[in-house]
C-alpha positions in Angstrom: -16.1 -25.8 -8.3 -18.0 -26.1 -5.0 -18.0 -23.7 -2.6 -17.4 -24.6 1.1 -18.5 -22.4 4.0 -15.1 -22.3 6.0 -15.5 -21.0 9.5 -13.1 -19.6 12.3 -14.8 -19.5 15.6 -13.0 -18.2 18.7 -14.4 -20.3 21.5 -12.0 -19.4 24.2 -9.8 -16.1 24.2 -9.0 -15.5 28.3 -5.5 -16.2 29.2 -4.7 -17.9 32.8 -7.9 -19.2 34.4 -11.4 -19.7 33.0 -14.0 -17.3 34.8 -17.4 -17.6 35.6 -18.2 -14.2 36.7 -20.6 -12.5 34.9 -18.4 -9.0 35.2 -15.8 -11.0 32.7 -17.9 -12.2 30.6 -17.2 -8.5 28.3 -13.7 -10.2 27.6 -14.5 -14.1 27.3 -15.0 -16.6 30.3 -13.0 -19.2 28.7 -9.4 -20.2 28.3 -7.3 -20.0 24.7 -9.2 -22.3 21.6 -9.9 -21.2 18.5 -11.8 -23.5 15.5 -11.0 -23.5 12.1 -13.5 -25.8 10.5 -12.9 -26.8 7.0 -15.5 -29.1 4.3 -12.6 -31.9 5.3 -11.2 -31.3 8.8 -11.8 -29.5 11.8 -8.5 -27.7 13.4 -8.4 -26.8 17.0 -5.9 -24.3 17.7 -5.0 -25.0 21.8 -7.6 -27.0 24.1 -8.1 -24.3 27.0 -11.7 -24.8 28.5 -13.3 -23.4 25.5 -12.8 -26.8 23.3 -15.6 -28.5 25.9 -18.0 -25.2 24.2 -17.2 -26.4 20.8 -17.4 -30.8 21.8 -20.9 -29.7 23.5 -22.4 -28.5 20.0 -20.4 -30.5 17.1 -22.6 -33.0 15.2 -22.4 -37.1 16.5 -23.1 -37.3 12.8 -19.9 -34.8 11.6 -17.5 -37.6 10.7 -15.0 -34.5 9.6 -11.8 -35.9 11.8 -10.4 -33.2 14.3 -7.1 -32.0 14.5 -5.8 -30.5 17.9 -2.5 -28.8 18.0 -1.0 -27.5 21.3 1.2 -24.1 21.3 2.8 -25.2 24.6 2.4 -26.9 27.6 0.5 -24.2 30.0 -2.6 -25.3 32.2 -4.7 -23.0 30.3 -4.1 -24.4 27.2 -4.8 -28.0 28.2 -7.2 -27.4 30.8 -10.4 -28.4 28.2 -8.8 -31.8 27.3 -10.9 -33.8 29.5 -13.8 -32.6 29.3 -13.6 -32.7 25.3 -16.8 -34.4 24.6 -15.7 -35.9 21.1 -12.5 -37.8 22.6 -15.0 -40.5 24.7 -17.7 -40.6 21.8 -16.2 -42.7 19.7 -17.8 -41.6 16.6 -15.1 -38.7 15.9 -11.2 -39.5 14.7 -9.4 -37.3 17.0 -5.4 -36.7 16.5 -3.4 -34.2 18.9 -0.8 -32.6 18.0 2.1 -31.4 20.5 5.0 -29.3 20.3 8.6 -30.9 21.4 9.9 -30.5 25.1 13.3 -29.5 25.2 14.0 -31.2 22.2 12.4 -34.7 23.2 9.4 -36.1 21.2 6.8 -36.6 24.4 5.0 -38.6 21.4 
């Protein structure tokens, strides 16, 4: 069996608005994303500013497809969407994920 180096990699933790004071910097400038990154998929949980941290430093040549799932509709969980490096590239398969709005599919 092969071992694979699985990672979890909080790239955004602040709640609300991104900062860019240096005084917040002790609790995270970024809004809600978390990475888990797997040998066959990357999962992005939320898409606050801190998914343009982790599209700024994934691989062109990573051809791992990235999953995206949204906890809910909040600014500061969508805020990173377009500024998501990997959804204009065109070398990454990108899928997002979204919960149901009062019991529509928005999909």
């Amino acid at each position: 069996m092969e071992l694979t180096e699985n990672k979890l990699i909080f790239w955004g933790t602040r709640g609300g608005l991104p900062s860019g004071e240096i005084t917040s910097a002790k609790y995270g400038l970024a809004t809600s994303c978390v990475e888990l990154s797997f040998s066959d998929r990357h999962i992005i949980i939320d898409a606050g500013s801190g998914i343009s941290l982790f599209g700024k430093q994934i691989d062109l040549n990573d051809t791992k497809p990235i999953d995206i799932l949204i906890g809910h509709y909040h600014y500061d969980h969508l805020i990173g969407l377009p500024f998501f490096l990997p959804l204009f590239s065109g070398n990454h398969t990108v899928r997002i994920f979204l919960p149901e709005l009062e019991g529509k599919k928005w999909y």
